[in-house]
N, CA, C and O atoms as CSV, one atom per row, in Angstrom:
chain,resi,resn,atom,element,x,y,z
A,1,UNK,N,N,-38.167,34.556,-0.833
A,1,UNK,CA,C,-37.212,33.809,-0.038
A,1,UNK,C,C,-36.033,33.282,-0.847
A,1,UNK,O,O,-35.045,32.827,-0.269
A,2,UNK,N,N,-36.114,33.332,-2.105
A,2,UNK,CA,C,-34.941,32.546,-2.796
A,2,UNK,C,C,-34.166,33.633,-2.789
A,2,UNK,O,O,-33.709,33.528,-3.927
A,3,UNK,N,N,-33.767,34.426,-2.431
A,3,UNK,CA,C,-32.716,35.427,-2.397
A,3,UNK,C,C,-32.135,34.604,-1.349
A,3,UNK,O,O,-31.347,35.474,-0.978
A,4,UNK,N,N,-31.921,33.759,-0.676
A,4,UNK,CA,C,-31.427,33.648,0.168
A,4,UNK,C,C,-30.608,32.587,-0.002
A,4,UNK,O,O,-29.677,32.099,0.638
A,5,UNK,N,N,-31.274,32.296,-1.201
A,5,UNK,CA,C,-30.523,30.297,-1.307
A,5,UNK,C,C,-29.329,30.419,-1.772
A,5,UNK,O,O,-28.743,29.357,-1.562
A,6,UNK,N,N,-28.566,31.270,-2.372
A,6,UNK,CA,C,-27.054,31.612,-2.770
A,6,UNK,C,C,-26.304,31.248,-1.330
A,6,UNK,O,O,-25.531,30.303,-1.171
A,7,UNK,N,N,-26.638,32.049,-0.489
A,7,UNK,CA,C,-26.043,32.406,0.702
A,7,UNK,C,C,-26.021,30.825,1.798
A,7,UNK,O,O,-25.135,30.147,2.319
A,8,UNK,N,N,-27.706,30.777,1.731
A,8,UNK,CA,C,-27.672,29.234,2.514
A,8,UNK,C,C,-26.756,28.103,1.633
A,8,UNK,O,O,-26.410,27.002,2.060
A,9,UNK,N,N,-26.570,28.449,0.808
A,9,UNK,CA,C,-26.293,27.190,0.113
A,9,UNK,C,C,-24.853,26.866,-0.049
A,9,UNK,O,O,-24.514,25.694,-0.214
A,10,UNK,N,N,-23.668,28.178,0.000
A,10,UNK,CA,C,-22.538,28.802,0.521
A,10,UNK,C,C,-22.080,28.149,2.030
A,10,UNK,O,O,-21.120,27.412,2.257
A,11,UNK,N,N,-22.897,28.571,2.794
A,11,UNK,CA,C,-22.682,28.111,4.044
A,11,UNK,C,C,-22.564,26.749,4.302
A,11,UNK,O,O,-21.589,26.157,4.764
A,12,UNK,N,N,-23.620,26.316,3.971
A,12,UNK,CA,C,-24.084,24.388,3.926
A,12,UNK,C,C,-22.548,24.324,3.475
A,12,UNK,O,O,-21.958,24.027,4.514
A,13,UNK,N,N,-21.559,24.458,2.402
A,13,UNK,CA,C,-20.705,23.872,1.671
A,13,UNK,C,C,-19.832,24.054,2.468
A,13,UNK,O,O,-19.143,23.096,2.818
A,14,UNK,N,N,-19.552,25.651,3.111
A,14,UNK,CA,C,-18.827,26.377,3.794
A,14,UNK,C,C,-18.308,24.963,4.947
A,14,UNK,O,O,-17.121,24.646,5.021
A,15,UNK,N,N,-19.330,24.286,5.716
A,15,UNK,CA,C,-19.530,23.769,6.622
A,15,UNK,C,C,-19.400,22.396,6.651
A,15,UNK,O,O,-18.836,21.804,7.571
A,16,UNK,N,N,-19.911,21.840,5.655
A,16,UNK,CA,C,-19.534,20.562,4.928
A,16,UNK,C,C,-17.911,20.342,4.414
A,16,UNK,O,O,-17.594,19.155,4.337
A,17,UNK,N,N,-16.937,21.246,4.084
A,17,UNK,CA,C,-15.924,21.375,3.628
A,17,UNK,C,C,-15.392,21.359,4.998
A,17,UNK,O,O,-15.312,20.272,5.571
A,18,UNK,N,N,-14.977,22.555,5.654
A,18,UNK,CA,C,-14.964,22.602,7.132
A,18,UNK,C,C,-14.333,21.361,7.977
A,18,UNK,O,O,-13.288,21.147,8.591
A,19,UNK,N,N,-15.863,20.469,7.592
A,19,UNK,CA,C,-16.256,18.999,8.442
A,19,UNK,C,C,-14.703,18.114,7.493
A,19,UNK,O,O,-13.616,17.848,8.007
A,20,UNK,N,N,-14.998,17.927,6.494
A,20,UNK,CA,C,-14.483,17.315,5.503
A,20,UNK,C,C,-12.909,17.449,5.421
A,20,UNK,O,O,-12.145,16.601,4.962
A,21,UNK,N,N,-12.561,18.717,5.973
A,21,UNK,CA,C,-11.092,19.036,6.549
A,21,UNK,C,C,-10.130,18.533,7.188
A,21,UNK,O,O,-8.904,18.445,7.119
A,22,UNK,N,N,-11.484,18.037,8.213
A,22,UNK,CA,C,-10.885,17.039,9.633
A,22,UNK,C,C,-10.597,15.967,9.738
A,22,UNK,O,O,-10.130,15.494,10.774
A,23,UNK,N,N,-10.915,14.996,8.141
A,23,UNK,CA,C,-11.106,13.876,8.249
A,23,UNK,C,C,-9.570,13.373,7.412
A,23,UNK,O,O,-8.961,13.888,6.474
A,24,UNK,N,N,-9.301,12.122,8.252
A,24,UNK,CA,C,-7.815,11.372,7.636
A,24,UNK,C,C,-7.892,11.139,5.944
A,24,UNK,O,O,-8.807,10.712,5.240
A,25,UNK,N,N,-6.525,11.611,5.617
A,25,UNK,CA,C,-6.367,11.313,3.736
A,25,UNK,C,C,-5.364,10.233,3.831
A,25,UNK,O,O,-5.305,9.431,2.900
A,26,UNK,N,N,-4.753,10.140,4.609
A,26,UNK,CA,C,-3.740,8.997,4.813
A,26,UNK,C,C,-2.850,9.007,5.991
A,26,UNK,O,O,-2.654,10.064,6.590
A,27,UNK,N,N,-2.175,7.653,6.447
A,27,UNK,CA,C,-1.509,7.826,7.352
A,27,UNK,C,C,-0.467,6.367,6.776
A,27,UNK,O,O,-0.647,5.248,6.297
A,28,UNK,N,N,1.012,7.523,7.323
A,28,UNK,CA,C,1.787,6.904,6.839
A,28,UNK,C,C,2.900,6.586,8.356
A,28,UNK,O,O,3.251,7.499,9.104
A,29,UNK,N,N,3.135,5.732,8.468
A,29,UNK,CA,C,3.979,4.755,9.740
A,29,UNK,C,C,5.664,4.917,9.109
A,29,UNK,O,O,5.455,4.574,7.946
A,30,UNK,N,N,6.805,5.151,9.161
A,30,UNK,CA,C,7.778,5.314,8.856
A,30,UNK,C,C,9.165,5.796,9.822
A,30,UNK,O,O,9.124,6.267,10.959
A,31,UNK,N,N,10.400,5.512,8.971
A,31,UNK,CA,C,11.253,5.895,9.049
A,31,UNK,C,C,12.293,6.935,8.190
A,31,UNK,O,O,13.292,7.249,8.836
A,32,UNK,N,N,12.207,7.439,6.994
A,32,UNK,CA,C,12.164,7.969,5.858
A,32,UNK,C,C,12.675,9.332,6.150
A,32,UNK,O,O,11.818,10.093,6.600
A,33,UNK,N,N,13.653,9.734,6.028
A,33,UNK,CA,C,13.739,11.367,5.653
A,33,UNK,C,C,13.904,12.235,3.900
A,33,UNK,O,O,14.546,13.212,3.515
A,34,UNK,N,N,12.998,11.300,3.247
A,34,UNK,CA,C,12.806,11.895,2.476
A,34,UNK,C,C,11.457,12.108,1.549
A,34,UNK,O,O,11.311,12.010,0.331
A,35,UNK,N,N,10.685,12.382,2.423
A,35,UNK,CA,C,8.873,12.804,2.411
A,35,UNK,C,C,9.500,14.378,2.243
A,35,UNK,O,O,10.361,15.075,2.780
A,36,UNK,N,N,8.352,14.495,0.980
A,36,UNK,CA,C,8.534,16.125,0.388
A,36,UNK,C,C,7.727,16.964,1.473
A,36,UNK,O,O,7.166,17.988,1.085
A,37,UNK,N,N,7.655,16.675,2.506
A,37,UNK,CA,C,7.399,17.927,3.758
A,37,UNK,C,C,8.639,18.022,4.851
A,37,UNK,O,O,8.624,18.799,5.806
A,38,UNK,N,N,9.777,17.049,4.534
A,38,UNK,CA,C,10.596,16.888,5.367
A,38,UNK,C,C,11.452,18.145,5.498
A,38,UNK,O,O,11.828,18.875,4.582
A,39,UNK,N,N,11.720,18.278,6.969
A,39,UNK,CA,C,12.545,19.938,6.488
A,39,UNK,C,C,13.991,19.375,7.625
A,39,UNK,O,O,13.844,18.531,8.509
A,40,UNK,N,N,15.050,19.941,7.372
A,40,UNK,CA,C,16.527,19.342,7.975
A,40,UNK,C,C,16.078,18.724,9.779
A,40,UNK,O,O,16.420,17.679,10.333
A,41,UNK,N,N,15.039,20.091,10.394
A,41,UNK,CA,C,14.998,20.339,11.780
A,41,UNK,C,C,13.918,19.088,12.043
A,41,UNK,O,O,14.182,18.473,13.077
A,42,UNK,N,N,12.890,18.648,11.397
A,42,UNK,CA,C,11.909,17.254,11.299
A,42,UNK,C,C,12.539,16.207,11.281
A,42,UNK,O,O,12.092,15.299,11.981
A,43,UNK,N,N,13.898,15.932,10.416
A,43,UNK,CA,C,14.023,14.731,10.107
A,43,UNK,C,C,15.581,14.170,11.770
A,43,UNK,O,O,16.305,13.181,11.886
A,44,UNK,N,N,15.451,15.055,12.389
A,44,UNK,CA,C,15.874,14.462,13.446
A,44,UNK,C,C,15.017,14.041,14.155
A,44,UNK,O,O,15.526,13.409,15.080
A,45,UNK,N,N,13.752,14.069,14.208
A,45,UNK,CA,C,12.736,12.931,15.156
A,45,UNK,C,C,13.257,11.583,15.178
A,45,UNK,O,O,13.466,10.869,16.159
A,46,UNK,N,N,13.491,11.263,13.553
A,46,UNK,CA,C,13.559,9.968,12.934
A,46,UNK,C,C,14.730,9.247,13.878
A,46,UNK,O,O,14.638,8.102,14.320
A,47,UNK,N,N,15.920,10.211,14.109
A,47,UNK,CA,C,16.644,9.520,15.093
A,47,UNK,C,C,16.306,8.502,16.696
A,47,UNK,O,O,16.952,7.739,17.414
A,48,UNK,N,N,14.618,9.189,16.645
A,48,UNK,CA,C,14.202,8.986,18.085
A,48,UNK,C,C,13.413,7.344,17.875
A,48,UNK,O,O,12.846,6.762,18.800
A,49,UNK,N,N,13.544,6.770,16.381
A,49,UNK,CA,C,12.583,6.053,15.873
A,49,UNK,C,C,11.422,6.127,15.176
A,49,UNK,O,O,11.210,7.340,15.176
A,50,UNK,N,N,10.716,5.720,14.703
A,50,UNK,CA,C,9.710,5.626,14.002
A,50,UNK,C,C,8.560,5.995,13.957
A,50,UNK,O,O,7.744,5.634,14.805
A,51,UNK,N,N,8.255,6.800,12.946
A,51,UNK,CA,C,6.942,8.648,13.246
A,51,UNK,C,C,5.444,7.945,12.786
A,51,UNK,O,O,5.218,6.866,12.239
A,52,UNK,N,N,4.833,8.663,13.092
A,52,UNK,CA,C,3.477,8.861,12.314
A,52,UNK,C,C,2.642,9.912,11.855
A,52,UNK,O,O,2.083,10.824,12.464
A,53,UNK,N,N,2.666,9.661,10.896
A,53,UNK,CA,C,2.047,10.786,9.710
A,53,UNK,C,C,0.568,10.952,9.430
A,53,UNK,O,O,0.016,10.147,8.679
A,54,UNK,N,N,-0.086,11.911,9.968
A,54,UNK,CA,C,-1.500,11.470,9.445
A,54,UNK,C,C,-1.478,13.084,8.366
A,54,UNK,O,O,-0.847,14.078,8.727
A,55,UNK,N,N,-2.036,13.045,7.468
A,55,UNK,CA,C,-2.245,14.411,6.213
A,55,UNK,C,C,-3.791,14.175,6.394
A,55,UNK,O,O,-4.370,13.125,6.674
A,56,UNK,N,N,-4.293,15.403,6.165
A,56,UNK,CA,C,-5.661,15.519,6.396
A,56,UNK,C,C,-5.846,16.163,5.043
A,56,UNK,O,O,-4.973,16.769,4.421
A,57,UNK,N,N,-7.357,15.911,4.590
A,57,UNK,CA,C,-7.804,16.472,3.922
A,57,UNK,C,C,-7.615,17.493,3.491
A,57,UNK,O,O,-7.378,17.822,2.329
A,58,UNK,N,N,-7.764,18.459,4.977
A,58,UNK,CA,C,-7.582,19.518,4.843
A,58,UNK,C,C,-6.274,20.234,4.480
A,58,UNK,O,O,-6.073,21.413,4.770
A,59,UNK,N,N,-5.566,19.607,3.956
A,59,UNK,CA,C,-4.026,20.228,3.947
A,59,UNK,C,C,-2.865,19.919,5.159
A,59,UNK,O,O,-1.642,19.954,5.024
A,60,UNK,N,N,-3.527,19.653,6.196
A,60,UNK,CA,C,-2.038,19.748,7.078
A,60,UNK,C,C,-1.908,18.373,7.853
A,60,UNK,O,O,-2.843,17.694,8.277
A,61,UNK,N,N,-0.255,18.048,7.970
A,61,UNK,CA,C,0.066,17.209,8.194
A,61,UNK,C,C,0.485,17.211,9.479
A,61,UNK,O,O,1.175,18.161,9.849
A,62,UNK,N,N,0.108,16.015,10.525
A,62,UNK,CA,C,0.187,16.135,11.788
A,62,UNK,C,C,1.116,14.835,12.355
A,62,UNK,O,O,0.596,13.727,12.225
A,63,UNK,N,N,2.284,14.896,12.894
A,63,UNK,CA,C,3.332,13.849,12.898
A,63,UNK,C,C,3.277,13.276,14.445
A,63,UNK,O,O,3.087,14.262,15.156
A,64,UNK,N,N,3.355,12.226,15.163
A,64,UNK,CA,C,3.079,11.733,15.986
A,64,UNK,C,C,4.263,10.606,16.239
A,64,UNK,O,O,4.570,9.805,15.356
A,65,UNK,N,N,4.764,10.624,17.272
A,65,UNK,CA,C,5.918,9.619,18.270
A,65,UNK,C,C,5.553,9.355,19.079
A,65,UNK,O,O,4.936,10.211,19.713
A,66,UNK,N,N,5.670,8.039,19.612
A,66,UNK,CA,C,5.303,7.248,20.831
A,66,UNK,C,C,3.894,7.596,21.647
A,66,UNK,O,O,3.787,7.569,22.873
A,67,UNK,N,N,2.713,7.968,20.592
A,67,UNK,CA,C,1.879,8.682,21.469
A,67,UNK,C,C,1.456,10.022,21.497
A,67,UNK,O,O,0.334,10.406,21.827
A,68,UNK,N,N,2.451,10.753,21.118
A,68,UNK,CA,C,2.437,12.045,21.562
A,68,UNK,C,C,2.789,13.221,20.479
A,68,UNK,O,O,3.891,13.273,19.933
A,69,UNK,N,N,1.626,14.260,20.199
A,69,UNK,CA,C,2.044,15.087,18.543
A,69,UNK,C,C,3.264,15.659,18.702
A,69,UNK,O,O,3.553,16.018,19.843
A,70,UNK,N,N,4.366,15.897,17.475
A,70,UNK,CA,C,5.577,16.474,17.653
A,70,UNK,C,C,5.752,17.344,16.742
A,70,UNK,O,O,6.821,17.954,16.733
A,71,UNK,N,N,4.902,17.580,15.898
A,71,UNK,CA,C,5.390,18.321,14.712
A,71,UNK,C,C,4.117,18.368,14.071
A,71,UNK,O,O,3.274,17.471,14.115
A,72,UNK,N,N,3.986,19.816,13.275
A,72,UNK,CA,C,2.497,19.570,12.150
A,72,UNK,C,C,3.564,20.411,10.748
A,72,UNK,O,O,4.489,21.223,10.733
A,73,UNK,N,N,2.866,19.737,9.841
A,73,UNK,CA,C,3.456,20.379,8.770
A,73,UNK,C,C,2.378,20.782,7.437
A,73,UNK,O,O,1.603,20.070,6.798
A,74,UNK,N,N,2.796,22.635,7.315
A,74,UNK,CA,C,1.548,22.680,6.917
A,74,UNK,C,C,0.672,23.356,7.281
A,74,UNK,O,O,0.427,23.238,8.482
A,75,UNK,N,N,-0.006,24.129,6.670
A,75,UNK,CA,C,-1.689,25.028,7.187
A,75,UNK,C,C,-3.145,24.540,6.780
A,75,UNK,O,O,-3.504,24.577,5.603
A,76,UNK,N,N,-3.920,24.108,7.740
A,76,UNK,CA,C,-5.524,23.699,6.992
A,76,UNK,C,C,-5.739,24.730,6.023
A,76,UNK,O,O,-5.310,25.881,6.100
A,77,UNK,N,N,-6.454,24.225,5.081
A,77,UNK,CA,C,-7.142,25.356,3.977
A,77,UNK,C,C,-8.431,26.036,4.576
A,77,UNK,O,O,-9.364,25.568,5.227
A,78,UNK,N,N,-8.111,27.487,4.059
A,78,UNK,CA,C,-9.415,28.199,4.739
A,78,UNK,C,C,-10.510,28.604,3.392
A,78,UNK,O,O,-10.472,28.339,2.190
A,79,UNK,N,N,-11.315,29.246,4.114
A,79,UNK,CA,C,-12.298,29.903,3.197
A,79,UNK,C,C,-12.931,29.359,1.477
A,79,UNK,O,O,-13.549,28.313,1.279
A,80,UNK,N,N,-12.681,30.061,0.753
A,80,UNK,CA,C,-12.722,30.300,-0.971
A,80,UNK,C,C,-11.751,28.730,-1.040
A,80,UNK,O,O,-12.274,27.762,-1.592
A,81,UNK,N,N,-10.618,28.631,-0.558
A,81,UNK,CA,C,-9.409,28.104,-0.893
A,81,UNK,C,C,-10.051,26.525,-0.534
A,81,UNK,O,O,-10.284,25.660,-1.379
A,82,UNK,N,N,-10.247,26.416,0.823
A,82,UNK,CA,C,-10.869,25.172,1.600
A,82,UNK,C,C,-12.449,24.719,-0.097
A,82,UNK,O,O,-12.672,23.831,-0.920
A,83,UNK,N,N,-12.861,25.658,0.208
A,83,UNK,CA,C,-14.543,25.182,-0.292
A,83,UNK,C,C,-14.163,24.271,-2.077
A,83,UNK,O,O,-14.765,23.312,-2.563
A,84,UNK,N,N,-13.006,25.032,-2.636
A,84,UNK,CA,C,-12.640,24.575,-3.997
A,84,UNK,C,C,-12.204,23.510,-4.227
A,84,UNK,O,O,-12.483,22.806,-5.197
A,85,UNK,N,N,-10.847,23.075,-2.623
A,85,UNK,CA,C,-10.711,21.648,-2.470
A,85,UNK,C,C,-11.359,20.518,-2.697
A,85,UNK,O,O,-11.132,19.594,-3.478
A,86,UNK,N,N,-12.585,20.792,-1.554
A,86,UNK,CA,C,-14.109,20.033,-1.278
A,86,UNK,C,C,-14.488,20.017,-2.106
A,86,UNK,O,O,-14.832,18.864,-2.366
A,87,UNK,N,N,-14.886,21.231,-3.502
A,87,UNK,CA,C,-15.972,20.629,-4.927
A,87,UNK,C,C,-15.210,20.081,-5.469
A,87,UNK,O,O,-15.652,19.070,-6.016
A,88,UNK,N,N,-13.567,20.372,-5.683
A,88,UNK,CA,C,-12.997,19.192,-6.597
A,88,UNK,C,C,-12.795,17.424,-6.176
A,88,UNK,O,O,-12.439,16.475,-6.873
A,89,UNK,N,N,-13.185,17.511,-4.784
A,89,UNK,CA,C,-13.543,16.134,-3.905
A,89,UNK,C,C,-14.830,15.403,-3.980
A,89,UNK,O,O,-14.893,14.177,-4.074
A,90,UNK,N,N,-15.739,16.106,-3.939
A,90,UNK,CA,C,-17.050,16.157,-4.391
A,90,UNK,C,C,-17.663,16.598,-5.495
A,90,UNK,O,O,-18.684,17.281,-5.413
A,91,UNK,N,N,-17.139,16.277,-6.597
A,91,UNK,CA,C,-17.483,16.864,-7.916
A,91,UNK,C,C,-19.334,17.238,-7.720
A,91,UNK,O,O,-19.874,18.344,-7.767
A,92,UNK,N,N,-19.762,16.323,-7.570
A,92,UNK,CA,C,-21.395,16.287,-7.581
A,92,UNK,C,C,-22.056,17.427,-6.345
A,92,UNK,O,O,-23.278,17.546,-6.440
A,93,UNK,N,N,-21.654,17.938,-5.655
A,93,UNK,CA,C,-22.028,19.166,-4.787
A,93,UNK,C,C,-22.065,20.129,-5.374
A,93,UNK,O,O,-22.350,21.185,-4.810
């Protein structure tokens, strides 16, 4: 059966990382057009008033006005790429 534990044990991380993707790294409340994700066509929201920024773990940043998402900036990390994130987050896994 231990032929198998490479694979189960891949997955578990696979899945745990995954989970770990979804979860808030920060959230930032602002007015600012000069956040290094800002691109010319984003920073006219700012005209509309004051954004919200949540960056995820996982890589991507999801921008929010009055309520309502307006913008994501950014791709979640997948696969190989995602799982390397997570062990350098979790050193001890």
């Amino acid at each position: 059966m231990t032929q198998y534990d490479e694979r189960v044990e891949r997955q578990r991380l696979k899945l745990a990382a995954e989970e770990w993707a979804k979860v808030p790294k920060s959230l930032h409340i602002h007015r600012c057009d000069s956040m290094w994700y800002e691109t010319d066509k984003s920073k006219k929201d700012l005209k509309k008033g004051h954004v919200t920024d949540v960056q995820y773990y996982g890589g991507q940043i999801v921008r929010s006005q009055n309520g309502k998402q307006i913008r994501t900036f950014g791709k979640t990390l997948k696969g190989e790429e995602l799982i390397r994130a997570y062990g350098r987050h979790h050193p001890n896994v």
